[in-house]
N, C-alpha and C positions, 0 to 999 in steps of 0.2 A: 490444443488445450482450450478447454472451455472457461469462461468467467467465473463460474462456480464451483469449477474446480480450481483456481487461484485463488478464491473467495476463501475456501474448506484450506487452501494451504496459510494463508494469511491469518484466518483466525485463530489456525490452532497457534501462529506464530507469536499472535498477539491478545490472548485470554482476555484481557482487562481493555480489550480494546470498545471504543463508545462507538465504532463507525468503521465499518469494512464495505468498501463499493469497489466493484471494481465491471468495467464495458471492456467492448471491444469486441474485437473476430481476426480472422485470420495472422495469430499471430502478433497483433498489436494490440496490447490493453491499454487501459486508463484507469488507476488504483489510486484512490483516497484511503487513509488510513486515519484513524483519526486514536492517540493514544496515551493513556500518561507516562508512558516509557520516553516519549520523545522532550519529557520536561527538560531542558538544560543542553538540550543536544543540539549540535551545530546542525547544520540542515546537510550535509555529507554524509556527517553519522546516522541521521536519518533515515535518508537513501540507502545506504550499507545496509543497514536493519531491517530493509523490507526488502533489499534486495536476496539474503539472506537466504532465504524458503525458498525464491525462485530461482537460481543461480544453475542447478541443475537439469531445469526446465528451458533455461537461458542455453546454455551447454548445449543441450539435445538439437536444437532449433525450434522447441515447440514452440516455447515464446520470442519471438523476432526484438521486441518493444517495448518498453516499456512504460507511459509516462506516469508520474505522479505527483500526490500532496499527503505530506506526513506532515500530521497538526497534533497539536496539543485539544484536551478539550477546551480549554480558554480562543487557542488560534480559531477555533471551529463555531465557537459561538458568536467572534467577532465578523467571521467570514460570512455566517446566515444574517446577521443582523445589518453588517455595511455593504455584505455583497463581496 
């Protein structure tokens, strides 16, 4: 699986989303998602959420990896600004 092709599965998973990135190769990504779905949400259920669209990709072994960052747009503008 390619990045933009997780990219295409993430967005369609997350419409309203301000920020979809996602790196990687062989197997291991790095997916930031950035969304107001995640307002209220423990950071489990988060995870769970994005893990969602990839879990079948997960299953197959195309994706081995996964790490990530599910932000709010709030979490995301504090994250550019402090770092």
């Amino acid at each position: 699986m390619s990045p933009d092709e997780i990219r295409l599965l993430l967005t369609a998973s997350f419409p309203d989303a301000q920020e979809v990135q996602v790196s990687g190769e062989g197997g291991k990504f790095q997916v930031i998602v950035v969304s107001e779905t995640f307002v209220g949400m423990r950071p489990v259920a988060k995870q769970q959420r994005v893990y969602a669209p990839l879990n079948a990709h997960i299953a197959s072994g195309a994706i081995h990896a996964v790490t990530m960052q599910t932000l709010t747009p709030e979490e995301w503008r504090k994250m550019r600004l402090f770092g």
